[in-house]
C-alpha positions as CSV (number, residue, x, y, z in Angstrom):
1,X,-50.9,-13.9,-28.3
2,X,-52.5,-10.3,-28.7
3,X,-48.3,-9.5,-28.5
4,X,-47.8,-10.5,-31.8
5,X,-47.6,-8.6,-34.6
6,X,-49.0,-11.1,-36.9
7,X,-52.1,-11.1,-34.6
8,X,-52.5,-7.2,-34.4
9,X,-52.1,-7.1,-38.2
10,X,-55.0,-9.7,-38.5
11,X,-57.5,-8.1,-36.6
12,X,-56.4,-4.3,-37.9
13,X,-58.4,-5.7,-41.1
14,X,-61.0,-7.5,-39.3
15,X,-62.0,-5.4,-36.2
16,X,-63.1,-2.7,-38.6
17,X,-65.5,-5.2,-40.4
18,X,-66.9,-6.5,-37.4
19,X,-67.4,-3.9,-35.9
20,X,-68.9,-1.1,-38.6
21,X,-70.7,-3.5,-41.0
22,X,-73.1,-5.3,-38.5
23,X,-74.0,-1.4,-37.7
24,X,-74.3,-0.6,-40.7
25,X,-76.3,-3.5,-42.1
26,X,-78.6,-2.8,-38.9
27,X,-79.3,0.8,-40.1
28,X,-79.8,-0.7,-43.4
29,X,-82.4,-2.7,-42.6
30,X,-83.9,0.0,-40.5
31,X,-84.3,2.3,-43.4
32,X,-85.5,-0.6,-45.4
33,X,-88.3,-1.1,-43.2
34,X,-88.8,2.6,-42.1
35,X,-88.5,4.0,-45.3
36,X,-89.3,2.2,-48.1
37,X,-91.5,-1.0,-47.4
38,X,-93.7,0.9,-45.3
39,X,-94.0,3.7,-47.4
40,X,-94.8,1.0,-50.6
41,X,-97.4,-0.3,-48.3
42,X,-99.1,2.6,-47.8
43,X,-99.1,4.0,-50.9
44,X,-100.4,1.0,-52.2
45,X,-103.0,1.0,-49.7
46,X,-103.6,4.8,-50.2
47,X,-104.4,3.7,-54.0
48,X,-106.7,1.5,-53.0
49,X,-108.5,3.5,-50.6
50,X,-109.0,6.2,-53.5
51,X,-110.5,3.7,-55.6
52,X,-112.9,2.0,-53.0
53,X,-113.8,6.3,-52.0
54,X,-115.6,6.4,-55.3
55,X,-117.9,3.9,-54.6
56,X,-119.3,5.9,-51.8
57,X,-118.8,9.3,-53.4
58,X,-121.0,7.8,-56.6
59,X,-123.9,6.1,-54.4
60,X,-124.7,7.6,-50.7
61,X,-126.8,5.1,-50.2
62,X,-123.5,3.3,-48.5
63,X,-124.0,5.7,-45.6
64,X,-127.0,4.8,-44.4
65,X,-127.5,1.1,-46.1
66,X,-125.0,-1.6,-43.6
67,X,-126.0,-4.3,-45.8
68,X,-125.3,-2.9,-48.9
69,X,-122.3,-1.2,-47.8
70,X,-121.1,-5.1,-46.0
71,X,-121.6,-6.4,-49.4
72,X,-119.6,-4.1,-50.8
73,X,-117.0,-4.8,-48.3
74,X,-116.9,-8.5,-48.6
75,X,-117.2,-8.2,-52.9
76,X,-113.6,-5.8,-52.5
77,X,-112.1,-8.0,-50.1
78,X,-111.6,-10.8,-52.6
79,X,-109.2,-8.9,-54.7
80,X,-108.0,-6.3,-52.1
81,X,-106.7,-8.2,-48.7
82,X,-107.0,-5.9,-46.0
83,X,-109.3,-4.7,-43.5
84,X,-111.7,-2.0,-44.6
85,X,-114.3,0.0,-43.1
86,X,-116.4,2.9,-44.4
87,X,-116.5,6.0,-41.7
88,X,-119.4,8.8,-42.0
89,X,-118.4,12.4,-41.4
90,X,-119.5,12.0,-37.6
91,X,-117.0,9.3,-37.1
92,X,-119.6,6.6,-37.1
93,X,-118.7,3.1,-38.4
94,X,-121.2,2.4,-41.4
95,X,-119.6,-0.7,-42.1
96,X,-116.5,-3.1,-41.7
97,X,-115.3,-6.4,-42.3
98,X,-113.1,-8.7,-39.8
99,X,-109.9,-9.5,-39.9
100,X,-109.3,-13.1,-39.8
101,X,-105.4,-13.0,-38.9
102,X,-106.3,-10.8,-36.0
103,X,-106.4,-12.2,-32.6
104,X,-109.5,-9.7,-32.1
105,X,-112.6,-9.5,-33.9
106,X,-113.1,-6.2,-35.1
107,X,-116.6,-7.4,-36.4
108,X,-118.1,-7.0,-32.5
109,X,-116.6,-4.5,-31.5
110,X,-114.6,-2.3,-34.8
111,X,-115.4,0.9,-33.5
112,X,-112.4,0.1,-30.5
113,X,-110.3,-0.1,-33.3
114,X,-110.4,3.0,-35.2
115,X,-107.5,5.6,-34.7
116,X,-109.7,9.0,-33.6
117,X,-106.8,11.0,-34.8
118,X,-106.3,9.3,-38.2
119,X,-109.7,9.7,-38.8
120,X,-110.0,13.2,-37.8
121,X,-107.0,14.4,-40.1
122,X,-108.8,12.2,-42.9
123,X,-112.0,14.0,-41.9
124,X,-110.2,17.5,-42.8
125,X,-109.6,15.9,-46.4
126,X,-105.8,14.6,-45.8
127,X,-104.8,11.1,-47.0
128,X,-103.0,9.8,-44.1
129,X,-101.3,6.9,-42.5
130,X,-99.9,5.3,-39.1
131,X,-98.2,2.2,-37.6
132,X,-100.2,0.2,-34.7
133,X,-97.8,-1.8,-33.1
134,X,-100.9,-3.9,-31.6
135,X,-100.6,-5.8,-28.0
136,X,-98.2,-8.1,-30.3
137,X,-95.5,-8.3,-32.9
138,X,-98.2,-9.9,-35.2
139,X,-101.1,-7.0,-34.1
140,X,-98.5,-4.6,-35.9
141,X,-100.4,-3.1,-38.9
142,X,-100.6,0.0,-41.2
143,X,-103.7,2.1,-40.9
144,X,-104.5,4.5,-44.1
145,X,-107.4,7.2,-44.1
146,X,-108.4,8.2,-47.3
147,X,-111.5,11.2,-47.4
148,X,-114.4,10.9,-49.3
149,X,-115.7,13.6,-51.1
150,X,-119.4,14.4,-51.6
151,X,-120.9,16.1,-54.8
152,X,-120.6,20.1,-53.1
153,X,-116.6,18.4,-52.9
154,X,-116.8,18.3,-49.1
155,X,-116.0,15.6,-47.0
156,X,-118.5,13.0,-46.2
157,X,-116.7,10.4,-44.6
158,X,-113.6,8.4,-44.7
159,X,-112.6,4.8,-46.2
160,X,-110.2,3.5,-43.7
161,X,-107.9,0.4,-44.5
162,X,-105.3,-1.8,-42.4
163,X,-103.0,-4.1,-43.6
164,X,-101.0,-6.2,-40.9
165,X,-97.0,-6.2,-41.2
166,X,-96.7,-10.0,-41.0
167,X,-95.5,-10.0,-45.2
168,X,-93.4,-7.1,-44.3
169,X,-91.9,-8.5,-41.9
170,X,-91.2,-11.9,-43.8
171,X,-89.8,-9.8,-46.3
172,X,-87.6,-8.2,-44.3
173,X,-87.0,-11.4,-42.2
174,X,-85.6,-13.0,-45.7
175,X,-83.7,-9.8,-46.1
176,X,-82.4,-10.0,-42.6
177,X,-81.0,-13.4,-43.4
178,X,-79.6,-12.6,-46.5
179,X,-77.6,-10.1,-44.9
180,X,-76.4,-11.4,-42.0
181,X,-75.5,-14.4,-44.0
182,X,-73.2,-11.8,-46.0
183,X,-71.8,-9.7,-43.0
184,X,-71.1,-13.2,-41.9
185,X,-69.3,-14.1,-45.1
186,X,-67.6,-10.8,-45.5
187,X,-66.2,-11.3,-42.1
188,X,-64.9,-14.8,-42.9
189,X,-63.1,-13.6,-45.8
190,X,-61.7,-10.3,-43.8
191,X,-60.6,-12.5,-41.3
192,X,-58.6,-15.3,-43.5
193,X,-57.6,-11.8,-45.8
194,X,-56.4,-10.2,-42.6
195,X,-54.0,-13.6,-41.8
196,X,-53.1,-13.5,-45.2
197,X,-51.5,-10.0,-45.6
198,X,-50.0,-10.3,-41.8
199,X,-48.2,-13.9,-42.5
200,X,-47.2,-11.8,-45.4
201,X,-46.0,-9.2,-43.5
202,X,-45.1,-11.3,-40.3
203,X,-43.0,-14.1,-42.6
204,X,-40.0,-11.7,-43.3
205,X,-40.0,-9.7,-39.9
206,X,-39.7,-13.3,-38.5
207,X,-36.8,-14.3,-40.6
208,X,-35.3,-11.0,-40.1
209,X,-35.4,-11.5,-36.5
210,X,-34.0,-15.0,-36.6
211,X,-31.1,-14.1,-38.8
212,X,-30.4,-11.2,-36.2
213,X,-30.3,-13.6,-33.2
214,X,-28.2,-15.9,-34.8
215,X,-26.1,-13.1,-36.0
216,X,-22.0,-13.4,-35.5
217,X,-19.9,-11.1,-36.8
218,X,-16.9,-13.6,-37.3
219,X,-19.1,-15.4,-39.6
220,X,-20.3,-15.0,-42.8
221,X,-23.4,-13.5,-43.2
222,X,-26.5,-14.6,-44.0
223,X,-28.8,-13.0,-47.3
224,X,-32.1,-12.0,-45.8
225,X,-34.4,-12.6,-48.8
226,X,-35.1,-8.7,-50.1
227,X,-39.2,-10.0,-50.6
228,X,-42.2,-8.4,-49.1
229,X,-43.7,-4.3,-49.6
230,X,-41.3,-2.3,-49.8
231,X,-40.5,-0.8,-46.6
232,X,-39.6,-4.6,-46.1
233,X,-37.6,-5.1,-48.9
234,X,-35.6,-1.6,-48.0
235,X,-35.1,-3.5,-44.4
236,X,-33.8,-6.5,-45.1
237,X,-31.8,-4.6,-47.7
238,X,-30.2,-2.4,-45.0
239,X,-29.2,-5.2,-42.5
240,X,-27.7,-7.4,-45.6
241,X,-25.4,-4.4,-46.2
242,X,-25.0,-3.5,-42.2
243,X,-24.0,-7.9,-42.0
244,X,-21.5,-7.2,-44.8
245,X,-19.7,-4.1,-42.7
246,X,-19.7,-5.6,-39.8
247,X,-18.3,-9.4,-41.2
248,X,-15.3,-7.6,-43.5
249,X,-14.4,-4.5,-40.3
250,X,-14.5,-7.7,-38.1
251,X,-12.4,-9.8,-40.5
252,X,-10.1,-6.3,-40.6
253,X,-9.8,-5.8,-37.2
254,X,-9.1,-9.7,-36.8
255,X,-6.2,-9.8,-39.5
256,X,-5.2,-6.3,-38.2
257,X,-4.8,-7.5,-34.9
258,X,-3.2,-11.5,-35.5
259,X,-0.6,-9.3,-37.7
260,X,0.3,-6.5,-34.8
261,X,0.5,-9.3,-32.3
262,X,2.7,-11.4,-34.3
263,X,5.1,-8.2,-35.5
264,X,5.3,-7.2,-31.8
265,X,6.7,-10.1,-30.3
266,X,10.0,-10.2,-32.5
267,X,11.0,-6.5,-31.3
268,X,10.3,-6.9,-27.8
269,X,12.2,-10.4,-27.8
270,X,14.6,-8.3,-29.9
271,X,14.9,-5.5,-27.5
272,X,15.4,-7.9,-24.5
273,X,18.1,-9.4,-26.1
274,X,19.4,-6.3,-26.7
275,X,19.3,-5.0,-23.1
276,X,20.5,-8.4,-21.8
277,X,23.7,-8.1,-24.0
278,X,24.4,-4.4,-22.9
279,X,24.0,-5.4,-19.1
280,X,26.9,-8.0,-20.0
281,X,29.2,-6.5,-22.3
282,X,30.9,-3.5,-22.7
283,X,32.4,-3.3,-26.1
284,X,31.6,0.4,-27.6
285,X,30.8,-0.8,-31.3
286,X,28.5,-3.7,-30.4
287,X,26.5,-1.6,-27.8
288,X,26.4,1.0,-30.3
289,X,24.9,-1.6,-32.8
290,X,22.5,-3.1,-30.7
291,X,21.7,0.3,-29.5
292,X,21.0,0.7,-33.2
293,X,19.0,-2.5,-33.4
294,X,16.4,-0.9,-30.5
295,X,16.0,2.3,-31.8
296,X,14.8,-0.4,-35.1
297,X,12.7,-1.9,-33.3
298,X,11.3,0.6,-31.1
299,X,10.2,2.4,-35.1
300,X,8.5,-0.8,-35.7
301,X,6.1,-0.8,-32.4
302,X,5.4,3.1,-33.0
303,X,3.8,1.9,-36.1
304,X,2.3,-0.8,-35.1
305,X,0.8,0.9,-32.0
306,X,-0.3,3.7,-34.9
307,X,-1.9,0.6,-36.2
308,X,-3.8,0.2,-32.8
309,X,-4.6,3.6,-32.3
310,X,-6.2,4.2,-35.8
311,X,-8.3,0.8,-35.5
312,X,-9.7,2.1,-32.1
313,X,-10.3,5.7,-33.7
314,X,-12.3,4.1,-36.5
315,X,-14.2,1.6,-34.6
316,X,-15.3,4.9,-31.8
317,X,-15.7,7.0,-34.1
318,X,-14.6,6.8,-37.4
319,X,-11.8,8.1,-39.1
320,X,-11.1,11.8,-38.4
321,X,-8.8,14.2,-40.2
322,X,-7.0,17.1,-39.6
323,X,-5.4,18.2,-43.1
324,X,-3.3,21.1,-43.8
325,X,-1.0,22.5,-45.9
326,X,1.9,20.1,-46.5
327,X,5.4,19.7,-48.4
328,X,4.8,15.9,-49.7
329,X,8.8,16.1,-50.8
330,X,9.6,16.7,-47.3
331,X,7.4,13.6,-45.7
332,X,9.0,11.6,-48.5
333,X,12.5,12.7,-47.7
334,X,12.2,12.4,-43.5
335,X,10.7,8.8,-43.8
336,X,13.2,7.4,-46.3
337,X,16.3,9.2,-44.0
338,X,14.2,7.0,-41.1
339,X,14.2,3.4,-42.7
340,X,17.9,3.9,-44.4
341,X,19.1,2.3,-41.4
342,X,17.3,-0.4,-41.8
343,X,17.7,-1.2,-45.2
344,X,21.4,-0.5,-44.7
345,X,21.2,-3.6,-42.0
346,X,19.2,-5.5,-44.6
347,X,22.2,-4.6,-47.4
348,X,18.8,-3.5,-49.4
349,X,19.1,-0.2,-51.5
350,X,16.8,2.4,-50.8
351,X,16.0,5.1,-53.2
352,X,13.5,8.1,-53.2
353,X,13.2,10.7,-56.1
354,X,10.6,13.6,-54.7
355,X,11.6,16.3,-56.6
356,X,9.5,19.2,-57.9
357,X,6.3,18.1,-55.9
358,X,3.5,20.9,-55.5
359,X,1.8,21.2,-51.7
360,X,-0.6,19.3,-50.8
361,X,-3.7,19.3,-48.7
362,X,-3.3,16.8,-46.5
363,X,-3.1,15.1,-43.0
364,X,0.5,15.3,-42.4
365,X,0.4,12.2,-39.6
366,X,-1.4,9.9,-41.9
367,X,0.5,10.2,-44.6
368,X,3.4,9.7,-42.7
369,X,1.6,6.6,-41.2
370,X,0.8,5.4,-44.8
371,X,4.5,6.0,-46.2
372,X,5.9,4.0,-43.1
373,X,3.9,1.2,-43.8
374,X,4.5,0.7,-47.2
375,X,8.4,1.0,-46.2
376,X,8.6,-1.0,-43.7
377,X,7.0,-3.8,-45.8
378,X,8.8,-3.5,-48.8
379,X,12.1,-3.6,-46.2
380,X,10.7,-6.3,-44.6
381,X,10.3,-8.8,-47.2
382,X,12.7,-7.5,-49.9
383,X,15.5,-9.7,-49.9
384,X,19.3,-9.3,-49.2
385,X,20.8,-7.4,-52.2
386,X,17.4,-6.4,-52.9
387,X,16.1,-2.6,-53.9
388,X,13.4,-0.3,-52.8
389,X,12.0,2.5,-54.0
390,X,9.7,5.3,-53.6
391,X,9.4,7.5,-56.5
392,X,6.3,10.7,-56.6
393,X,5.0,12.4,-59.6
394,X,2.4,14.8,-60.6
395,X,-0.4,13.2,-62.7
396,X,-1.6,15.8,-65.3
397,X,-3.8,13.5,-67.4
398,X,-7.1,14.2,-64.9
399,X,-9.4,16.8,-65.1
400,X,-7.6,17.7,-61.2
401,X,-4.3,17.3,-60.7
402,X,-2.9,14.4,-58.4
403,X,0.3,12.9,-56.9
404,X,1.5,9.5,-57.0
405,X,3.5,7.8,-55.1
406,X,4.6,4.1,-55.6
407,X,6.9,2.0,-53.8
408,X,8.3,-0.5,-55.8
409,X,10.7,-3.5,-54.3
410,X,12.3,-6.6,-55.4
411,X,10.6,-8.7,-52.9
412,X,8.4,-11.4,-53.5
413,X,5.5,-9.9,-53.6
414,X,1.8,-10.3,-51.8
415,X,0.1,-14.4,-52.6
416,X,-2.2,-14.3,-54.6
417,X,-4.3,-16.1,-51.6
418,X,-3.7,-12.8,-49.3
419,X,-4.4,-10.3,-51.6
């Protein structure tokens, strides 16, 4: 399964979700927590404190009054809910309330728990505040220390207050939830998005490769649907034009070769013949004739075995040339002197006019290869009585100069069906 491409696609656009958002939603809520609920909190309880400092700064009598400064306590406590106590410059507890969530009472013993250093900064006239994680997750609290300033504007004492995290915490418990449900989401979605875009991408590489395995180049070849991104589209493009060349050079090669098996069975049951009658007979003018007749023959199997030699040469390595200066009057002339003969046997006239024709730059053996085919043909299937002929002229309507050469015969031409 993790083979497949449609798999490895899929979790390319899910792995990255999985694995970097759950990080990142974890820092998130760190720096939530670390950073900006905890820093309201004490703020807000640094605000407070300020306000509760002036009741001490504006009446002294807090200092050395518990009762009055309890009352106090308890009156703030109804609108402030937090744990306060009132510190004198010696780091004595003047007073302090209890804090009911707490699984400690602070009102026997709330000396045990001050923070010395809190209270020492505070004592040097810095607002300052601290996390105690407690002995439990829900003993974890803020601490503040706000200084209290006397009339000469030194410090007389410290107001210190102490929330517990458990709202915070719910807070960010909520918050917790609310993302998770989201990464949770988001990974959903990535996931079905991921098997989306690789069925998309996986749909076409899979009919692509089932169209390849089924691939024959004697049949006709199948259209691979040009759908998909481009690159795909460009694919598919390339193997329906690769299907074509290889259906039509097979279909070639397959007409190509049913036609040179068929033309070389006449000759060499010709030439047989031939030979059998010379064994047997030995009248001068029919051995010369026959003679004739194989020296025919053998013409046609050089081309045809031309045939076979330029089908191999393309299928290797493609058709290779060697041109070179040559007299196109000349070819004409030396492969109509080599089919006379033949048409003479066929009572067929044969005519060439290739007069005044420039030099060309050309392959000399293909051209010959060419011009033999097209007479042969025309020889072949022109009828007794019949005329052939190869005429070449120069073209000078074109922007470069060309030669034409038609043969022309009074056969019966190519079916329509064959053409």
């Amino acid at each position: 399964m993790w083979h497949s491409l449609r798999v490895r696609l899929a979790l390319s656009h899910t792995l990255p979700i999985l694995i970097f958002v759950p990080l990142l939603g974890l820092v998130l809520l760190y720096q939530l927590e670390q950073h900006f609920f905890l820093n309201y909190m004490a703020r807000e309880l640094a605000v407070q404190g300020a306000l509760i400092a002036e009741f001490p700064r504006t009446d002294p009598r807090i200092w050395n009054d518990p009762v009055l400064a309890t009352g106090l306590i308890n009156t703030l406590q109804q609108s402030i809910p937090a744990q306060m106590a009132f510190v004198d410059e010696d780091a004595l507890l003047a007073a302090a309330n209890a804090d009911k969530s707490s699984t400690t009472d602070a009102s026997t013993n709330p000396q045990s728990e001050l923070d010395a250093s809190l209270l020492a900064r505070a004592s040097q006239g810095q607002v300052v505040w601290t996390i105690d994680n407690g002995a439990t997750a829900a003993d974890r609290a803020i601490n503040v220390a706000v200084p209290v300033f006397g009339a000469n504007g030194k410090v007389v004492g410290a107001v210190r207050l102490a929330q517990r995290l458990t709202d915070v915490q719910e807070r960010i418990n909520g918050l917790r939830v609310v993302v998770l449900a989201t990464l949770f989401a988001g990974a959903i979605l990535s996931l079905l998005l991921g098997l989306v875009l690789a069925r998309s991408l996986g749909a076409p590489l899979l009919r692509l490769s089932e169209v390849v395995a089924n691939f024959r180049p004697t049949d006709k070849p199948e259209h691979v649907p040009e759908t998909g991104p481009t690159e795909m589209k460009s694919l598919a493009a390339s193997f329906n034009r690769m299907s074509e060349r290889l259906h039509e050079l097979e279909r070639t090669r397959t007409l190509l070769l049913s036609g040179i098996v068929h033309e070389l069975g006449r000759p060499l049951g010709s030439i047989k013949a031939a030979a059998q009658t010379l064994e047997t007979n030995g009248n001068i003018e029919l051995s010369q004739e026959l003679a004739g007749g194989i020296s025919e023959h053998i013409d046609r199997l050089k081309l045809q075995i031309e045939d076979l030699a330029l089908l191999g040469e393309l299928e290797i390595r493609g058709l290779t040339l060697h041109p070179e200066p040559v007299s196109l009057a000349e070819l004409i002339t030396n492969q109509c002197k080599q089919f006379q003969e033949m048409a003479v046997r066929n009572t067929i006239l044969l005519t060439c006019h290739a007069a005044d024709l420039p030099t060309i730059w050309a392959d000399p053996r293909r051209v010959e290869q060419i011009l033999g085919n097209l007479l042969h043909n025309a020889c072949k299937y022109t009828p007794a009585g019949g005329c052939v002929t190869m005429m070449a002229h120069v073209d000078h309507t074109t922007s470069v100069p060309s030669v034409w050469v038609d043969v022309t015969d009074s056969g019966p031409g190519i079916p329509t069906s064959e053409d």
